[in-house]
PAFI-349656 format. One record per residue (C-alpha): residue in one letter; x, y, z. Coordinates in nm, 4 decimals, decimal comma. Example, Ala and Ser with C-alpha at 12.3 -4.5 7.8 and 13.67 -1.06 7.14 Angstrom:
BEGIN
<site "A" <1,2300 -0,4500 0,7800>>
<site "S" <1,3670 -0,1060 0,7140>>
//
This chain:
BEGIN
<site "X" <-6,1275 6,3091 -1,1454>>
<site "X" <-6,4137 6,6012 -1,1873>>
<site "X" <-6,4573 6,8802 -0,9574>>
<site "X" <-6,7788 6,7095 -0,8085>>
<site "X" <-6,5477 6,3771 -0,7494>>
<site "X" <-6,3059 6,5985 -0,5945>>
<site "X" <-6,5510 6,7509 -0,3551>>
<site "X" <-6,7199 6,4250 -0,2857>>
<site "X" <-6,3832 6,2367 -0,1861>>
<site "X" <-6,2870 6,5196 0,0693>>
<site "X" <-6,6802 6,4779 0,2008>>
<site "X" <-6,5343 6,1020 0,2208>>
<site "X" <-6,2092 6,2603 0,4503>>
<site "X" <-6,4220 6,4589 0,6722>>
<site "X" <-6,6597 6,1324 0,8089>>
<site "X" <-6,3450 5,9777 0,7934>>
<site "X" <-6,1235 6,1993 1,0198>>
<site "X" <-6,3956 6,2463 1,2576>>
<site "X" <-6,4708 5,9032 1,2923>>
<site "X" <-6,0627 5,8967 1,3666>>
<site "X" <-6,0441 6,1511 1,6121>>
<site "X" <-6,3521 6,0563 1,8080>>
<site "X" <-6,2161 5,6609 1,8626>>
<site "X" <-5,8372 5,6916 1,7875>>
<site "X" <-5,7391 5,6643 2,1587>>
<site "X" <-5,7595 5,2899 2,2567>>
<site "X" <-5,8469 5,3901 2,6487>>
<site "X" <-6,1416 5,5469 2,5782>>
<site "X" <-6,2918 5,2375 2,4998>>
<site "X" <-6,5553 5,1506 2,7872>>
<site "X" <-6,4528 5,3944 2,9956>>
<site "X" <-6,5832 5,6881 2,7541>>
<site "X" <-6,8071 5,4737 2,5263>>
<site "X" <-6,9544 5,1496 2,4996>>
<site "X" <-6,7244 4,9647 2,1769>>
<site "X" <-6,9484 4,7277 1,9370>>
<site "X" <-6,6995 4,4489 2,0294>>
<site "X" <-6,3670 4,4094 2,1004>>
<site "X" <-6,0605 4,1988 1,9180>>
<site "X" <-5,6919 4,1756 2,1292>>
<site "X" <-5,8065 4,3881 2,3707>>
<site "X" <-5,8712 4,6714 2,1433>>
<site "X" <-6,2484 4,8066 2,0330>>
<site "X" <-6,3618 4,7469 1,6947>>
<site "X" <-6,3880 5,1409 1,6457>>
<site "X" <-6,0101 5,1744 1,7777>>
<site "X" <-5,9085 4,9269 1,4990>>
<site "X" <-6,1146 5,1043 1,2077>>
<site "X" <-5,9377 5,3965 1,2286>>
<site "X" <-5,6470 5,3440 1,0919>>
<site "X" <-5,9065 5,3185 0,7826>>
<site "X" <-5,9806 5,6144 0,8309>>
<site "X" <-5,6857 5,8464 0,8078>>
<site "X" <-5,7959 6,1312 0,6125>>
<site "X" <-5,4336 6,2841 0,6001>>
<site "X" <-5,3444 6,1376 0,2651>>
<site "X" <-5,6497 6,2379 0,1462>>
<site "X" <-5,6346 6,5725 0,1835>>
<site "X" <-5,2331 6,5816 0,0680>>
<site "X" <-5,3442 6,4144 -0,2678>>
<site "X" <-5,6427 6,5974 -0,3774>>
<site "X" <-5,5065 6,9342 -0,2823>>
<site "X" <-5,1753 6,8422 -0,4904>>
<site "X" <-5,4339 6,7054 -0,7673>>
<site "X" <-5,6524 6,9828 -0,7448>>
<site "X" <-5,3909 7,2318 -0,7467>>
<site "X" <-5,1815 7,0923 -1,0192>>
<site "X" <-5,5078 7,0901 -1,2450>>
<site "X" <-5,4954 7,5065 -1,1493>>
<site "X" <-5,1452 7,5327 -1,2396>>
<site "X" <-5,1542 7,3366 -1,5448>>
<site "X" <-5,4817 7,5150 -1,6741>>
<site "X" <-5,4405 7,8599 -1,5494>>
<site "X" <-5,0754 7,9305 -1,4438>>
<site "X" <-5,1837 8,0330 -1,0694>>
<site "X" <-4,8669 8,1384 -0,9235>>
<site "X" <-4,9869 8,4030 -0,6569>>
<site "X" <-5,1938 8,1254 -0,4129>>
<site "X" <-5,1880 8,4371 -0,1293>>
<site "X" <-5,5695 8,4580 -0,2001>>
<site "X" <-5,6173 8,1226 -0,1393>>
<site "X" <-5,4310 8,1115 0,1890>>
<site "X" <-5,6380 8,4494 0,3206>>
<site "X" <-5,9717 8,2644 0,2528>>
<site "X" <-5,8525 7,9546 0,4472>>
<site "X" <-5,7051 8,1780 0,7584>>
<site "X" <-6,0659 8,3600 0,7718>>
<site "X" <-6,2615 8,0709 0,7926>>
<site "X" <-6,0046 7,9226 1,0486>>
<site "X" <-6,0290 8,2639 1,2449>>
<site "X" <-6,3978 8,2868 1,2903>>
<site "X" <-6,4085 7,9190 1,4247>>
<site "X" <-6,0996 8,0299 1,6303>>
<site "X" <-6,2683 8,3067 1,8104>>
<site "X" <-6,5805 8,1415 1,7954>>
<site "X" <-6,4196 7,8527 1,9922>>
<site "X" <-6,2177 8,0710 2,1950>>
<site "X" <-6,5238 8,2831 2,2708>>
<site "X" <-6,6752 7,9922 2,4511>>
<site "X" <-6,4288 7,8339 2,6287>>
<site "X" <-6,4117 8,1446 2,8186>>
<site "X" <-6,7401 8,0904 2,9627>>
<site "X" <-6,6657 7,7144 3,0092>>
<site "X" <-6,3095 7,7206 3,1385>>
<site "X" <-6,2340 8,0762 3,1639>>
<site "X" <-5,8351 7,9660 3,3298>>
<site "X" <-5,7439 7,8516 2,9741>>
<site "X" <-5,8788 8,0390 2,7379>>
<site "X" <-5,7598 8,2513 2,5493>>
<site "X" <-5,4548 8,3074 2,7926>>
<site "X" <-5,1650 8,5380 2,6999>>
<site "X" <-5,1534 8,7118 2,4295>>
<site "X" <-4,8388 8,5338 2,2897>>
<site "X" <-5,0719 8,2057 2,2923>>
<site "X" <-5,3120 8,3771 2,1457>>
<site "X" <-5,0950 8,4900 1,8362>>
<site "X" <-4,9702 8,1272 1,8379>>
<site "X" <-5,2573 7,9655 1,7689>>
<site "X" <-5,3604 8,2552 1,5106>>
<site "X" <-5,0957 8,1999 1,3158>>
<site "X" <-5,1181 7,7820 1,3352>>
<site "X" <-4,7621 7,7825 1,4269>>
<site "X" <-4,8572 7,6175 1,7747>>
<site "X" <-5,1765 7,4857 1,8176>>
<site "X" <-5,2302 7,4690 2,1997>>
<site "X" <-5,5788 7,5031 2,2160>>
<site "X" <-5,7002 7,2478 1,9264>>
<site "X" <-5,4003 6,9733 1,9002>>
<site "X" <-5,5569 6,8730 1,5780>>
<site "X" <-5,4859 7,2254 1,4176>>
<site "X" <-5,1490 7,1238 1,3417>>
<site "X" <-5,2046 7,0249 0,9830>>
<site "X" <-5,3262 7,4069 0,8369>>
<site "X" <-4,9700 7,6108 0,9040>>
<site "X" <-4,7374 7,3034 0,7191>>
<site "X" <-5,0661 7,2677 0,4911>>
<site "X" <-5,0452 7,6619 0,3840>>
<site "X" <-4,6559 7,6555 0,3384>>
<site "X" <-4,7311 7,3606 0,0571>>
<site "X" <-4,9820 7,5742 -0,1178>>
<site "X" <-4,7917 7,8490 -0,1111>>
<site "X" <-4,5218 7,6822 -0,2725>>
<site "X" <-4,7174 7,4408 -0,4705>>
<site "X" <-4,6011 7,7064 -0,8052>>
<site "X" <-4,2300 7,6173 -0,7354>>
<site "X" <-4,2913 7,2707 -0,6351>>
<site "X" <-4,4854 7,1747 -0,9617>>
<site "X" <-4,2172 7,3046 -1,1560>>
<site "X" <-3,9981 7,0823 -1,0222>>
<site "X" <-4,2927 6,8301 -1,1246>>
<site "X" <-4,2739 6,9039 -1,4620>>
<site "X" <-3,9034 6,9624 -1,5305>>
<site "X" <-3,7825 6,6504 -1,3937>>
<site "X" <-3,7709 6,2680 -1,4458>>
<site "X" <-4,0633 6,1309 -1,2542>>
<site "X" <-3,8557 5,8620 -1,0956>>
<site "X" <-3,6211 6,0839 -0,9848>>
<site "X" <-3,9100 6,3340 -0,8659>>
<site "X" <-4,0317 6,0711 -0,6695>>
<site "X" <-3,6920 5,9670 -0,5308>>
<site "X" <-3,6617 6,3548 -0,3931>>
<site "X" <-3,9764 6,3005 -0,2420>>
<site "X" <-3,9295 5,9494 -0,0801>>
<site "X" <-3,5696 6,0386 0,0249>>
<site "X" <-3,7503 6,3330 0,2157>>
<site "X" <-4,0740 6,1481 0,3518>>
<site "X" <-3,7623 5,8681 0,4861>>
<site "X" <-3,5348 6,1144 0,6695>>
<site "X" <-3,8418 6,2855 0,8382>>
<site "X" <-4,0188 5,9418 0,9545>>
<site "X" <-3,6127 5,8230 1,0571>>
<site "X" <-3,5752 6,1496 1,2894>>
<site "X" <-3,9471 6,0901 1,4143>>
<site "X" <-3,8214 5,7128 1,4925>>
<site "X" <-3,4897 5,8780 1,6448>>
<site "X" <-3,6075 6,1178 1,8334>>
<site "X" <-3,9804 6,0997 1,8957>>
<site "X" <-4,2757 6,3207 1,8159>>
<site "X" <-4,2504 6,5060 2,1375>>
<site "X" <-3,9295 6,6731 2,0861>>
<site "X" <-4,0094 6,8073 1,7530>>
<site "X" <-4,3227 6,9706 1,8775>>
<site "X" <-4,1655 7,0889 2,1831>>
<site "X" <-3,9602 7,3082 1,8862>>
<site "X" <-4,2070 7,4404 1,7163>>
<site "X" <-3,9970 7,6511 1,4416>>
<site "X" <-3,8025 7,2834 1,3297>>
<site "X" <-4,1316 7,0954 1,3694>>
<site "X" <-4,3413 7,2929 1,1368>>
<site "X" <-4,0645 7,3241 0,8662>>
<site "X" <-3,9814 6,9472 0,9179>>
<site "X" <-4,3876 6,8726 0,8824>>
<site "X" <-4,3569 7,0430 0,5446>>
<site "X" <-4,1293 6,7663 0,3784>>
<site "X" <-4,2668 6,5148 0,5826>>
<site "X" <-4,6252 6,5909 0,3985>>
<site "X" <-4,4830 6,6860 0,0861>>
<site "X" <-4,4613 6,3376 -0,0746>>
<site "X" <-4,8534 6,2933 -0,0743>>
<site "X" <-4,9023 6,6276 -0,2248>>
<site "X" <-4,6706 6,5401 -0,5303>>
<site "X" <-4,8101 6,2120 -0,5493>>
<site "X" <-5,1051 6,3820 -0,6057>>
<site "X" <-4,9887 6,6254 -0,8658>>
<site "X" <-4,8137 6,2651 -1,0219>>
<site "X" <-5,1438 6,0261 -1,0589>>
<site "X" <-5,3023 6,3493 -1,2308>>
<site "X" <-4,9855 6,4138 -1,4594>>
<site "X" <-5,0262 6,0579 -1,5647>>
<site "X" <-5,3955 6,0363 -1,5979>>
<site "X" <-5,3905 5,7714 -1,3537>>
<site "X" <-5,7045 5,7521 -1,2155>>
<site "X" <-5,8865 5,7742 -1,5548>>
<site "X" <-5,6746 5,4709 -1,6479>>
<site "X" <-5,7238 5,2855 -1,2988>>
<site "X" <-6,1246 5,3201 -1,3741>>
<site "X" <-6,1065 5,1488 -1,7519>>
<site "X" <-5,8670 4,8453 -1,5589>>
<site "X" <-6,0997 4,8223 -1,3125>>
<site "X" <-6,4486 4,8251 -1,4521>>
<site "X" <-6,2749 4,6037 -1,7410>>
<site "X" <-6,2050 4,3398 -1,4335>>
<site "X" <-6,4548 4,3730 -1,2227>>
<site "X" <-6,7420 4,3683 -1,4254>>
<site "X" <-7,0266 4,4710 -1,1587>>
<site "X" <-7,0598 4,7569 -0,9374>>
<site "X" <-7,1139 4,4300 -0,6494>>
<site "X" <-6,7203 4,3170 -0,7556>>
<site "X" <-6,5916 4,6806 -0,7194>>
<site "X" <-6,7811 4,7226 -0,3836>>
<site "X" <-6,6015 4,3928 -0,2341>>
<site "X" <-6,2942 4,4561 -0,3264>>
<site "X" <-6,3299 4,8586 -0,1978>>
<site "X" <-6,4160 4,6690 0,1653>>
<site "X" <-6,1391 4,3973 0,1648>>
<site "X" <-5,9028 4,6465 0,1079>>
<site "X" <-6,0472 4,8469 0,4422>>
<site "X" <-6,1062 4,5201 0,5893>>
<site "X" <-5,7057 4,4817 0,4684>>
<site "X" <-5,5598 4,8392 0,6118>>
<site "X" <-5,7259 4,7658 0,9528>>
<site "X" <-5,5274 4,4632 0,9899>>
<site "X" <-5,2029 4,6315 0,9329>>
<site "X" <-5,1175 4,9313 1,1380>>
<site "X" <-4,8418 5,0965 0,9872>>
<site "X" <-4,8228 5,4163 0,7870>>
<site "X" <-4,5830 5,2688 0,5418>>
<site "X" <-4,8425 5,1515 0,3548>>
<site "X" <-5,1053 5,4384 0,3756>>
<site "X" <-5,0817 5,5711 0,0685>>
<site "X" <-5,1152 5,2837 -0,1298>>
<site "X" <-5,4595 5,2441 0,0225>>
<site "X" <-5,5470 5,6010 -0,0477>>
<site "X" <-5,4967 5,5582 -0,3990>>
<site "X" <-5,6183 5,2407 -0,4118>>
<site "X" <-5,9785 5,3480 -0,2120>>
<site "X" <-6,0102 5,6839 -0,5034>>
<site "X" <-5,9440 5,4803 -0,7622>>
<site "X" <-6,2258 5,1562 -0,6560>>
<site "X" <-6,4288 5,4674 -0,5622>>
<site "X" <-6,4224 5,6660 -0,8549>>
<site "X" <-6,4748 5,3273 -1,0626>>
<site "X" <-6,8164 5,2293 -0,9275>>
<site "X" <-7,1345 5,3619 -0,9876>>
<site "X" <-7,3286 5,5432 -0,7030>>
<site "X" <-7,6637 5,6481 -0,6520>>
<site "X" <-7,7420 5,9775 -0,6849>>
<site "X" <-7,8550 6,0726 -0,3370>>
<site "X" <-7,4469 5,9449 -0,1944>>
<site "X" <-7,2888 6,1622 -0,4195>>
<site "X" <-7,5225 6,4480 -0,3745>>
<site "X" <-7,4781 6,3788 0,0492>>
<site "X" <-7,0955 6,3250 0,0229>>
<site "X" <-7,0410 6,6853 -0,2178>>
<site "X" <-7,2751 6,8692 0,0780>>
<site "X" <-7,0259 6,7543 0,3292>>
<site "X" <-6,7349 6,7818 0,0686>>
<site "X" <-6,8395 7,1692 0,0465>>
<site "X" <-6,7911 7,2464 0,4294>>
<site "X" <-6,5450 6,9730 0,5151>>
<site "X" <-6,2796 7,2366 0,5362>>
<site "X" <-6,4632 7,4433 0,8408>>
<site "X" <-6,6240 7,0618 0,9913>>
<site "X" <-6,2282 7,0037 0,9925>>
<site "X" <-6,1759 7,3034 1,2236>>
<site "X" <-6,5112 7,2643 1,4150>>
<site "X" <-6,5288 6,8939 1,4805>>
<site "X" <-6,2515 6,8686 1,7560>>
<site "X" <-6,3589 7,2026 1,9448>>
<site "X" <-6,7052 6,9796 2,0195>>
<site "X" <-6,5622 6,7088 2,2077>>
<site "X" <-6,2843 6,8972 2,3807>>
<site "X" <-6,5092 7,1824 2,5089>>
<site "X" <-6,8279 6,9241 2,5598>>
<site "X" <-6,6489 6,6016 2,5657>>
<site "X" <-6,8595 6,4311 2,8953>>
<site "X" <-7,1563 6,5350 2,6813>>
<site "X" <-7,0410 6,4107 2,3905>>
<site "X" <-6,9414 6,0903 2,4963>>
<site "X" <-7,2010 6,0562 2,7540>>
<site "X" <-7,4177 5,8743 2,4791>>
<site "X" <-7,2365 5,5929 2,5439>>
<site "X" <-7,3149 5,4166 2,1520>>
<site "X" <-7,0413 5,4830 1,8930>>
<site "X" <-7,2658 5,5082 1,6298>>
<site "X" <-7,4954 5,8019 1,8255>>
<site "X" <-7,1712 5,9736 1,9415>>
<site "X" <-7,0560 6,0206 1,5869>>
<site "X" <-7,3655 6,1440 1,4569>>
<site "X" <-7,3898 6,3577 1,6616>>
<site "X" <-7,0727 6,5285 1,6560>>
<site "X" <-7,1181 6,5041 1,2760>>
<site "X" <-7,4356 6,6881 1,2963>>
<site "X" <-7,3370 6,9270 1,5092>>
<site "X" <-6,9670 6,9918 1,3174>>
<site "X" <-7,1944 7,0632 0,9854>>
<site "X" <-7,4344 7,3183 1,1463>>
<site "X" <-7,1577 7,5339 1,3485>>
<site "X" <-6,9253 7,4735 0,9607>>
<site "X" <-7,2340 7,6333 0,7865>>
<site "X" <-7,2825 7,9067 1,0158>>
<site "X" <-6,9299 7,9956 0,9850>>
<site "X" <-6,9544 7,9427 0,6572>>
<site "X" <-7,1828 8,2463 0,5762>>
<site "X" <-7,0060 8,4538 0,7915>>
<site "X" <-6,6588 8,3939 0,6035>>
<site "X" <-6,8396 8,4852 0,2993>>
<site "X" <-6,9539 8,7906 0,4068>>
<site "X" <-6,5510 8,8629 0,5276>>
<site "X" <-6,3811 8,7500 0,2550>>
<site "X" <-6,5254 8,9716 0,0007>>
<site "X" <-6,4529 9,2613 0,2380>>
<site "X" <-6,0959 9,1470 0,2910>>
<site "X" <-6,0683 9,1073 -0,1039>>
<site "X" <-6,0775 9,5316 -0,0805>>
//
């Protein structure tokens, strides 16, 4: 997987996880919008997100991406990168709390303990969907350690570690329920950590094997036209959306890179996916703020399809903006 790919698969995540967020709840479903149609009760756009996950994703390009660093340059100090990702996520936080001042001035920003909270990521009152940066910073910066256990160990028994983890985390969220974990925030974010940390090594795995550059000579050897590659890449959607468990998430995640990276594009998709690729990190903080600052104006267009374009739209113009800013921070915070 190339840079570009790299960048072009996390523009994939970013449609993908705002698509998710906007239709995840079944009950907004004709009360909020108007669904396409509707099978069991539940709207066509409620069903296609659990397609559209972009969790795993983001897990197993950052532990690809960061595994290529380590491998090639020995990057043990990832403070850096952890500074750049807490500006941008600062500017969009004051940004976000700046205006929902003026729109619900009882909320925001509240105490200063709150405040700090959400600074920090450690509790994410004001944007739920926030939670993923604080457990997502303590991987990276402990991805150094992590891939040495990569490299010194047995991959099946790597694995195991990882599995045995990623099972007593989803047990104790079976036992006990999301809501108690988050209503401790100290256990929940160090309990996130191993609960996300067998995507990242899978990650850092399918590049230690050269996996997807030996997926893409299977595949094209198989299915011998971009139009075979394409059909299979939607049955196995069309496949996910029919079974709605988690178990089986990151077999589709690696599956979908792989039939991606296999078939050929044109030009103007992979030039429109690496655009939204490069600000998918700030769309990622901006897209929720949208619909739960202007959510009755969001959703008062009624048509799925309008709805997410234009939160999409929007989300890339406010992620540019903050964008330029960060980069005229970070080189000052670099001092």
């Amino acid at each position: 997987m190339t840079k570009q790919e790299s960048t072009m698969l996390k523009g994939v995540a970013i449609l993908f996880m705002i698509f998710g967020h906007l239709f995840l709840h079944p009950e907004l479903a004709n009360e909020m919008y108007i669904p396409l149609f509707c099978l069991n009760g539940l709207s066509i756009e409620n069903i296609m997100t659990r397609a559209t996950g972009p969790v795993g994703f983001y897990l197993l390009l950052g532990g690809y991406g960061m595994y290529y660093i380590y491998k090639n340059r020995g990057v043990k100090n990832q403070l850096p990168r952890i500074r750049n990702l807490y500006i941008n996520f600062w500017i969009v936080l004051l940004l976000f709390v700046l205006i929902g001042y003026f729109i619900h001035p009882n909320a925001y920003p509240g105490s200063f303990g709150l405040f700090i909270n959400n600074a920090t990521g450690f509790n994410t009152t004001y944007n739920g969907e926030w939670w993923f940066l604080l457990p997502y910073s303590l991987l990276v910066l402990s991805s150094y350690w992590v891939f040495q256990f990569v490299d010194k160990y047995n991959p099946l028994l790597v694995v195991l570690c990882c599995l045995l983890g990623l099972f007593a985390t989803s047990f104790v969220i079976s036992r006990f329920g999301a809501d108690y974990l988050y209503s401790h925030k100290l256990r929940y974010n160090l309990f996130l950590y191993f609960h996300l940390l067998w995507e990242f090594v899978i990650g850092a795995m399918l590049l230690k094997m050269d996996f997807f550059g030996k997926s893409k000579t299977k595949i094209q050897k198989y299915l011998t036209k971009d139009i075979y590659i394409l059909i299979a890449l939607i049955l196995l959607i069309a496949v996910r959306c029919i079974f709605d468990t988690s178990a089986v998430h990151i077999f589709y995640v690696v599956t979908f890179i792989a039939l991606f990276l296999s078939i050929s594009r044109w030009s103007f998709i992979d030039k429109s996916l690496s655009f939204f690729g490069t600000y998918s990190m700030n769309m990622w903080f901006i897209h929720t703020c949208i619909y739960y600052l202007f959510k009755d104006f969001i959703y008062g267009f009624k048509y799925p399809i309008i709805i997410y374009t234009v939160v999409v739209v929007l989300s890339l113009i406010f992620a540019i903006f903050v964008t330029k800013i960060a980069n005229i921070v970070i080189p000052k915070a670099r001092k």
